[in-house]
N, C-alpha and C positions, 0 to 999 in steps of 0.2 A: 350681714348687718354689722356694723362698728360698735363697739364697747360702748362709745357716747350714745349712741341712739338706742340701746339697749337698756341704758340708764335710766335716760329719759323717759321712755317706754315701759321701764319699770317701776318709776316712780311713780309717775302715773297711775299705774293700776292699781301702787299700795293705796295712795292715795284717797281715791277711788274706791275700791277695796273693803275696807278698814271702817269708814263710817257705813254703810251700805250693810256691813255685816254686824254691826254693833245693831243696826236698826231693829235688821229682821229676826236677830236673836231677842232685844227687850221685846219685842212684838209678840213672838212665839211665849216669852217668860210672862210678860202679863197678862196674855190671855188663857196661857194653862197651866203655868206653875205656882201661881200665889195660890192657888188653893190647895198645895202638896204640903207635907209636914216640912217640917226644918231641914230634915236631913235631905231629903231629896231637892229643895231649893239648892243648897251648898254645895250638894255634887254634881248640879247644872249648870251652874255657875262657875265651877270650875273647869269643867270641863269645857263648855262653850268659850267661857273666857279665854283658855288657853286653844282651843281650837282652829284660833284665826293663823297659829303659828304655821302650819302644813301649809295653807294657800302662800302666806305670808312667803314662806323658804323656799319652795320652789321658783317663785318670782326672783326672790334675790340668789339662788343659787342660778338662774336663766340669763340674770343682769353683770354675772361676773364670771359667766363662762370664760377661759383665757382662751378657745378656739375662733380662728379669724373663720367669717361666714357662716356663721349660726348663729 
């Protein structure tokens, strides 16, 4: 598969992605973490918030492979 269509393919999925996983995290946060103290909201929030970065890189480390046919 070509660089281009790798792109495209990857954009997509950030795309895609990215609201999809915003979702299902406020979804999980309003139904069982507003009732945690403080501290435990902030550290779920952090961590989910920055969480989406792993799916995130692997896509775009997948979208700039420089090998020709993968």
């Amino acid at each position: 598969m070509g660089r281009r269509a790798r792109k495209l393919i990857g954009t997509a999925l950030l795309v895609v992605l990215v609201p999809i996983y915003a979702l299902i995290v406020a979804a999980v946060a309003g139904g069982s973490i507003s009732d945690q103290g403080t501290l435990i909201q902030v550290v779920f929030y952090a961590f989910f918030g920055l969480a989406w970065i792993v799916p995130a890189g692997v896509i775009i480390k997948w979208m700039a492979d420089p090998r020709p046919g993968t």
